[in-house]
Each structure stands twice: as C-alpha cells, then as structure tokens.
C-alpha atoms as a printed R data frame, in Angstrom:
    type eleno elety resid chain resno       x       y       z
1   ATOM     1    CA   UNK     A     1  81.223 118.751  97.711
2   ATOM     2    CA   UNK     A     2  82.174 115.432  96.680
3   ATOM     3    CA   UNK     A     3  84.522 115.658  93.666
4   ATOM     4    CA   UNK     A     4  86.065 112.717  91.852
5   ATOM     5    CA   UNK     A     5  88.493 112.160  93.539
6   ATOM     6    CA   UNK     A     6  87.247 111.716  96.780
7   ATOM     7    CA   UNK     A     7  84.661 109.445  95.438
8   ATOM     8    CA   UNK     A     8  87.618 107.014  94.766
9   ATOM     9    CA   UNK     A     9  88.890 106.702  97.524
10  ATOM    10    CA   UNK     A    10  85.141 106.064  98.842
11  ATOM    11    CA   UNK     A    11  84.967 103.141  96.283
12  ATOM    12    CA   UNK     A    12  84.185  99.533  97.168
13  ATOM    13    CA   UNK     A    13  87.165  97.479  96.463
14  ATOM    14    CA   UNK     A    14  85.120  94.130  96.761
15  ATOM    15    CA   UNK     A    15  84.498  93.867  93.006
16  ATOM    16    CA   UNK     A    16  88.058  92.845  92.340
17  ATOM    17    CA   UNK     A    17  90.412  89.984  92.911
18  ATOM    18    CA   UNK     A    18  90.107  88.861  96.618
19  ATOM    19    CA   UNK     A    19  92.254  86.796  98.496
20  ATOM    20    CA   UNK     A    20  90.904  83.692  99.271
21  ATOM    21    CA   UNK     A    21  91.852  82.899 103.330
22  ATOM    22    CA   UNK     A    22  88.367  81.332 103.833
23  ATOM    23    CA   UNK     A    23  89.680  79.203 101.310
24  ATOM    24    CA   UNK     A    24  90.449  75.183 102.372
25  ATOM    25    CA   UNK     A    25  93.955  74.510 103.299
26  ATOM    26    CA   UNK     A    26  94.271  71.959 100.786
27  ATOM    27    CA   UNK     A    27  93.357  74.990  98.201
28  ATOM    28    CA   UNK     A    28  95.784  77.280  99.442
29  ATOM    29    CA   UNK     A    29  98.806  74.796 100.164
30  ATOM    30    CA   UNK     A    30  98.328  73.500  96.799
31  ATOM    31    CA   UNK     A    31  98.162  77.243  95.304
32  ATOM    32    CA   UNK     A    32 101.253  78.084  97.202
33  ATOM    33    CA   UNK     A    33 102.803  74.254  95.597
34  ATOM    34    CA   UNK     A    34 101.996  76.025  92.177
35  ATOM    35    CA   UNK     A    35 102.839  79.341  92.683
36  ATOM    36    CA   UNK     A    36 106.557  78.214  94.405
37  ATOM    37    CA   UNK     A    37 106.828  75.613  90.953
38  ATOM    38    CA   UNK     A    38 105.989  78.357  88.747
39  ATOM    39    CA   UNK     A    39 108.578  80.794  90.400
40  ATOM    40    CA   UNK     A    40 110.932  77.821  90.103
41  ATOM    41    CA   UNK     A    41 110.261  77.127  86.235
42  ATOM    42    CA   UNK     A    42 110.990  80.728  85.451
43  ATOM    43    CA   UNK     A    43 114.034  81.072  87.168
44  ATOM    44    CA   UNK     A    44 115.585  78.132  85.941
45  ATOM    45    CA   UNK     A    45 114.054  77.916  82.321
46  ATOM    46    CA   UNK     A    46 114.263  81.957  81.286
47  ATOM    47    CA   UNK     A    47 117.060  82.739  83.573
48  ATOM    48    CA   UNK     A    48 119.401  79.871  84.212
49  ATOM    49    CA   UNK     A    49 122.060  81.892  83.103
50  ATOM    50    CA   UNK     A    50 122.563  84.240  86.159
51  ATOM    51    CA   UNK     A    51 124.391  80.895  87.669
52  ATOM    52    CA   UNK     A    52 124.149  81.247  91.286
53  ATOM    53    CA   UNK     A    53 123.582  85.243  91.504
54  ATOM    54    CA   UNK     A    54 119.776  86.459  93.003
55  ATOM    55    CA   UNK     A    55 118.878  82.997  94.343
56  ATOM    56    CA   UNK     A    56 115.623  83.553  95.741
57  ATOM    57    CA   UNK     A    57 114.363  86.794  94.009
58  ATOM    58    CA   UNK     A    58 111.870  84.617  92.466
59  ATOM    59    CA   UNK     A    59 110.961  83.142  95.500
60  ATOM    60    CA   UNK     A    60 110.516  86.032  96.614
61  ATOM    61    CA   UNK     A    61 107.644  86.988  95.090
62  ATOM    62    CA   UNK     A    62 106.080  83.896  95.039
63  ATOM    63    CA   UNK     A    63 105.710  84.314  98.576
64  ATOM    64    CA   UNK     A    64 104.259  87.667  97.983
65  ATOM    65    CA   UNK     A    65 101.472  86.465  96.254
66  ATOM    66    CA   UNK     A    66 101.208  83.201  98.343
67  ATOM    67    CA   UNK     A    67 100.491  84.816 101.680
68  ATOM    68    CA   UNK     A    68  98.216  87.468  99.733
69  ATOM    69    CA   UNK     A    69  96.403  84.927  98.688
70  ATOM    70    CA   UNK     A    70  96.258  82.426 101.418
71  ATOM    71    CA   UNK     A    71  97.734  84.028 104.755
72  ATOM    72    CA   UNK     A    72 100.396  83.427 106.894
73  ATOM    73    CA   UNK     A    73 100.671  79.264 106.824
74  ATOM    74    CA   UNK     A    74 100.652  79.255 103.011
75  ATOM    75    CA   UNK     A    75 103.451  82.171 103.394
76  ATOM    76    CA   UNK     A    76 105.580  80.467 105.194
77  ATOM    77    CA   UNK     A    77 105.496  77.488 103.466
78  ATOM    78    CA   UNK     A    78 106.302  78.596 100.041
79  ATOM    79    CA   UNK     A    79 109.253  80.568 102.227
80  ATOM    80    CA   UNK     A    80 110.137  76.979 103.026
81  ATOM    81    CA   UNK     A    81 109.961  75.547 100.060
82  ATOM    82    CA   UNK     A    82 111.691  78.350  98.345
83  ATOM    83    CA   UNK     A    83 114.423  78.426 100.878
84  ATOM    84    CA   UNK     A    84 115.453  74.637  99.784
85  ATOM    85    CA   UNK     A    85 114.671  74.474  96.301
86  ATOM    86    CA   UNK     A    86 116.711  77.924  95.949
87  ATOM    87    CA   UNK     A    87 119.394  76.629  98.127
88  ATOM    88    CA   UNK     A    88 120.067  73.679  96.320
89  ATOM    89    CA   UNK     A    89 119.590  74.558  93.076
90  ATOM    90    CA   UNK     A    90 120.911  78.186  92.788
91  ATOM    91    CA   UNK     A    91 123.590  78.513  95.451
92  ATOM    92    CA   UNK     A    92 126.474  77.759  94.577
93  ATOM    93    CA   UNK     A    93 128.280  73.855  95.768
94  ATOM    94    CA   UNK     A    94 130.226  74.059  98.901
95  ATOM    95    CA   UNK     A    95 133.313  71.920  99.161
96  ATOM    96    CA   UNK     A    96 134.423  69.178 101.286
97  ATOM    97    CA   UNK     A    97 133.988  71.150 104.269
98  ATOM    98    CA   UNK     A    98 130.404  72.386 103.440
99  ATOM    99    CA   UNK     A    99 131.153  76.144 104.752
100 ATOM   100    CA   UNK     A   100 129.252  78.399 103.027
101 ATOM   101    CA   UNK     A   101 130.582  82.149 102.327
102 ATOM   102    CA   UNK     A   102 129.423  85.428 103.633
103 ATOM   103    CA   UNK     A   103 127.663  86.158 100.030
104 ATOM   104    CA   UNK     A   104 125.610  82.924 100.801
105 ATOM   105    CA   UNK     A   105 124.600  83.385 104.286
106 ATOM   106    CA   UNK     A   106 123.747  86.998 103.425
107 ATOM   107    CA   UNK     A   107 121.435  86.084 100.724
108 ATOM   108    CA   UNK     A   108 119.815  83.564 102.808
109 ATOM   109    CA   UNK     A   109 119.311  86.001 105.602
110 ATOM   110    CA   UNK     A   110 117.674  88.566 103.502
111 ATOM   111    CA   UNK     A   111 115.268  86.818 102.171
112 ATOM   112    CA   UNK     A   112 114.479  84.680 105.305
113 ATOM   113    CA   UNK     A   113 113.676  88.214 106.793
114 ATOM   114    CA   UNK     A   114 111.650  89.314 103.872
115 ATOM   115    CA   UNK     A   115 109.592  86.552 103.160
116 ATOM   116    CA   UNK     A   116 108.767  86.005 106.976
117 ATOM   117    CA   UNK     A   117 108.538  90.121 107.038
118 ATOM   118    CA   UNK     A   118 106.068  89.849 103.904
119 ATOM   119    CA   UNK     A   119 103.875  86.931 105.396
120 ATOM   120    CA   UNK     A   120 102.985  88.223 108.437
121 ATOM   121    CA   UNK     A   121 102.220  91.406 106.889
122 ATOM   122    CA   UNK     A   122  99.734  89.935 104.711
123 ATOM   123    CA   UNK     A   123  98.395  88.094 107.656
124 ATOM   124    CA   UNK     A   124  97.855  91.303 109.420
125 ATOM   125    CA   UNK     A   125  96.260  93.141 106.654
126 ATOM   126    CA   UNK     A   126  93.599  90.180 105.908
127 ATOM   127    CA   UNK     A   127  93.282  90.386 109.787
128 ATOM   128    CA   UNK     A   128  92.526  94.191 108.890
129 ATOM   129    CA   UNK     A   129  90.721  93.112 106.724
130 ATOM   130    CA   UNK     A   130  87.959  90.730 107.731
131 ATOM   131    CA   UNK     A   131  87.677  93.392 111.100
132 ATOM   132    CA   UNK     A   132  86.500  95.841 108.739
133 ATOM   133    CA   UNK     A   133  84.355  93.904 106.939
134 ATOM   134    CA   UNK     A   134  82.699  92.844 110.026
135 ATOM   135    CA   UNK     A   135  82.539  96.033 111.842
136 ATOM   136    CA   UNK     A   136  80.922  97.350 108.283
137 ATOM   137    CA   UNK     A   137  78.111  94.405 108.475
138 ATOM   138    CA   UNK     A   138  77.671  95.370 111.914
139 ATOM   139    CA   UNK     A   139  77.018  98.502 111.302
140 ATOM   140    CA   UNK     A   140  74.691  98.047 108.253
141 ATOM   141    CA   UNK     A   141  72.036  95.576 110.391
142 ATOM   142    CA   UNK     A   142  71.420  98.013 112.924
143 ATOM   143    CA   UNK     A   143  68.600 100.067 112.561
144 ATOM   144    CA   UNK     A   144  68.791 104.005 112.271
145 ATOM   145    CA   UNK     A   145  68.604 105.645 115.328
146 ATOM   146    CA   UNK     A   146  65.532 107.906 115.911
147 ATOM   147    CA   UNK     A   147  66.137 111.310 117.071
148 ATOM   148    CA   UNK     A   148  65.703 111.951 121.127
C-alpha cells in the first residue's frame, strides 16, 4: 500500500535546482570567483566588527555551495581563494618575526580540513550522482523481458 509518505521518498528530485558539473570551467570558476567575492563582501561589509574572530566561516560556506555547484576543482579553488583573502584580511598582523599563534594555525587547520573534507564530498556525491542517473537510463532503454 503506497501511502504518502513513501511516495516521497519515491519522488523525482530532477525538477529542482541542479548542480551544474557539465557546466564549462570558465562557468564554474567564474561562479566560484562570485560566490568567494560575495562571501567576502558580507563578511567584511555586515560583519567587520568581529575583528579577526571566525576568519573563514564565510568562506566556509562559500565553498559549500561552490563544489555543490561545480565539483571538486571549483571547491578547491574557492578553498584557495578563501584561505588568502581570509588570511590577510581577517587574521590578525603578525609582528616582526611573522610567527603566527596557536589560535591562528588552529583556525587555518580547521577549515583547510573542512573545506577540502566538503569538496570532495560533493565530488563524490555528483559522482553518485551521474552513476545513478546512468544506471536509471540504462535501465529505462531496455526492453521488458518476456516471460520464459
């Protein structure tokens, strides 16, 4: 008996927004350009006031939707970027020496690990993905099997 429930989870989820990896890499590079900008813009213009506390948590999820949207490349690119424009901008100056302190190297470390961590997840799951979707067109050309 199907109830409605289980005809939920049997939905389609093609109808809604779909990442676009078959996009061109100039398409996704320049998303991920945007998307890193934006992150940048918000976190200086609407919260330039936390000084040099949560560096990258904007980054952050820019690189969320980045590699959602464009895959692993894109992913670790706006981790790139993000890693240097939050570095410069929203750590805090080093002095003469240039040694940075264990609050620094921490935050840079966690979100190294989670952007990478995030980026080849998504790459995975569009892997997942597209496997599905081909195994699903496979099935749907073959012809019904007559009974032996």
């Amino acid at each position: 008996m199907d109830t409605p429930e289980s005809k939920s989870w049997k939905a389609d989820f093609s109808g809604g927004v779909k990442p676009h990896v078959g996009a061109s890499w100039q398409m996704r590079y320049g998303v991920a350009c945007g998307v890193v900008l934006a992150a940048f813009l918000m976190r200086l213009t609407f919260f330039g006031n936390l000084d040099t506390r949560l560096p990258f948590s904007f980054f952050l999820l820019a690189v969320m939707v980045v590699a959602w949207y464009g895959g692993l490349g894109p992913g670790l690119f706006a981790t790139a970027a993000g890693l240097l424009l939050g570095g410069y901008f929203f750590l805090p100056r080093t002095g003469a020496t240039g040694t940075m302190g264990d609050a620094e190297r921490t935050a840079i470390l966690i979100y190294v690990i989670n952007a990478t961590l995030v980026s080849f997840l998504m790459d995975n799951l569009h892997a997942r993905i597209k496997k599905l979707e081909s195994d699903k067109a496979k099935n749907t050309r073959l012809p019904p099997d007559a009974e032996s």
